[in-house]
C-alpha positions, 0 to 999 in steps of 0.5 A, spaced: 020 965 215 024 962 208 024 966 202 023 963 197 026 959 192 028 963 187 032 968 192 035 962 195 038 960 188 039 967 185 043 967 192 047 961 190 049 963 184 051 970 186 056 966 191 059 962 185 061 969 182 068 972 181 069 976 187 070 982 184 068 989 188 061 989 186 060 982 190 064 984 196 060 990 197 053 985 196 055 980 201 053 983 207 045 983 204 047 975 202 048 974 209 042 978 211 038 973 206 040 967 207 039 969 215 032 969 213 031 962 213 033 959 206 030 952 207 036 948 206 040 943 212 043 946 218 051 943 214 049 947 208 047 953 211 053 953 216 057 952 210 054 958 206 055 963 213 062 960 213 063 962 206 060 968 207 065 970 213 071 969 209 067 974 203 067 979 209 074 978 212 079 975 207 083 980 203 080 982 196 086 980 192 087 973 196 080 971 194 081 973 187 087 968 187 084 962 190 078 964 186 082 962 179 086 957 182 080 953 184 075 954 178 079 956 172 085 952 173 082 945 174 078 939 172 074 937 177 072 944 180 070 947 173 063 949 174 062 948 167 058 942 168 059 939 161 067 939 162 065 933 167 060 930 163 063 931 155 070 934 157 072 938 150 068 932 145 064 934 139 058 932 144 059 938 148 057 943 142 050 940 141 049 939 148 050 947 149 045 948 144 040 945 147 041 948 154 041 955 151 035 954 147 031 951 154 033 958 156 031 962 151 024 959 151 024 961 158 026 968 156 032 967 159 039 971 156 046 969 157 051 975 157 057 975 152 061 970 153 057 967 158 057 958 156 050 955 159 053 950 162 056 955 167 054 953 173 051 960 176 048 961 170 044 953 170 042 957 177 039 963 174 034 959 170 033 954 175 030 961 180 025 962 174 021 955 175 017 953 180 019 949 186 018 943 183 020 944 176 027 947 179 028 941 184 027 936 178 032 940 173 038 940 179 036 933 180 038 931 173 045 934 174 046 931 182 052 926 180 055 931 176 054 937 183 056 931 187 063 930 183 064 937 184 062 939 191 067 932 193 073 936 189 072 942 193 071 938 200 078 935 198 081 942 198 077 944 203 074 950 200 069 954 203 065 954 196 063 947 197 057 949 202 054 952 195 055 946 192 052 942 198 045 948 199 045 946 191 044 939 191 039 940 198 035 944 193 035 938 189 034 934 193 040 930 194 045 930 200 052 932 199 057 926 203 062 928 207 068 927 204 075 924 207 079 930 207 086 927 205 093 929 206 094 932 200 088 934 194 088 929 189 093 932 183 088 934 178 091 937 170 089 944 170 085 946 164 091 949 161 095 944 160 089 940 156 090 947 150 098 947 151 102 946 145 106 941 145 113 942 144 117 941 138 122 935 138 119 932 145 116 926 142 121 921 145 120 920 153 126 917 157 122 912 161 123 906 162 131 907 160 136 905 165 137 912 168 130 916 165 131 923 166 137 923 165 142 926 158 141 919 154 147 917 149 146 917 143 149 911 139 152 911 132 153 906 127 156 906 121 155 902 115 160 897 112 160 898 104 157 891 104 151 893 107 150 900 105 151 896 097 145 891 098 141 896 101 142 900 094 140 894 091 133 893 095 
């Protein structure tokens, strides 16, 4: 039988969680769920077992690790979905207001410090609609869900099989994506808050040996010029 759809995506928003002790220790009831038939397609459901797998059998402190790495230190794998479409623009802070008072007339409370456009989150709202309503809510957000399942695809990450169960409940139906020989280099969010360093505002490209100790010219002024410029 298929469990309903507000099991299924809170099962989906619990996979996008941090890998503390807490979802370890639930993972072999996800898996037992999603088992029961989810409605989603055969690829998106082999993707969540494989998923589920590494959940079970890779070691803690490994999974934490990769977990950071793939949505706290990059661009396109942030699962803040307004990071893809506002970046850090002063449309971003109205666009959370609003998604947060959607929540709130449904009933529904973030934990402090919990954005609304953090993805798990957008999950949870969407499992407290019917059917149809959560289908057209996800579907409205499918470009940005496509981007990040490509970005996860690229890395080979195992969590693109809930992006691509998300977009099955939208409706969509994630592509696959060419693995490549290497990732896409991606700027990690770090560095989009780094201080610059002092003094670093003279780049070496484009001189004959960039990179490289530059010399420094000095050149004196004669009298004359130095009279004329007193004069101007």
């Amino acid at each position: 039988m298929n469990i309903p759809h507000r099991h299924t995506l809170r099962a989906l928003a619990r996979l996008l969680s941090y890998p503390d002790d807490a979802l370890l220790a639930q993972a072999p009831a996800i898996a037992d769920l999603l088992a029961d038939g989810t409605g989603l397609s055969a690829p998106a459901q082999a993707g969540l077992v494989t998923l589920v797998r590494e959940l079970l059998t890779v070691d803690p402190l490994a999974l934490q690790a990769a977990y950071v790495e793939t949505f706290d230190r990059g661009r396109r794998t942030s699962l803040h979905l307004f990071e893809h479409v506002h970046g850090d623009s002063r449309d971003r802070g109205p666009a959370m207001i609003d998604l947060g008072q959607m929540y709130a007339k449904s009933g529904l409370l973030l934990a402090d410090g919990e954005l609304p456009d953090y993805l798990p989150a957008v999950l949870e709202f969407a499992s407290t609609q019917d059917a149809a309503t959560a289908r057209s809510f996800l579907g409205e957000m499918a470009h940005i869900l496509h981007a990040v399942h490509d970005a996860l695809a690229e890395r080979g990450s195992a969590y693109a099989g809930v992006l691509a169960a998300v977009l099955d409940v939208a409706g969509e139906h994630a592509h696959a994506v060419a693995r490549r020989s290497a990732p896409e280099a991606d700027e990690p969010l770090d560095a989009s808050w780094a201080e610059p360093e002092a003094f670093n505002g003279c780049s070496s490209a484009g001189q004959a040996a960039p990179n490289q100790a530059q010399p420094v010219h000095v050149v004196r002024r004669s009298p004359a010029s130095q009279r004329s410029g007193a004069a101007a």
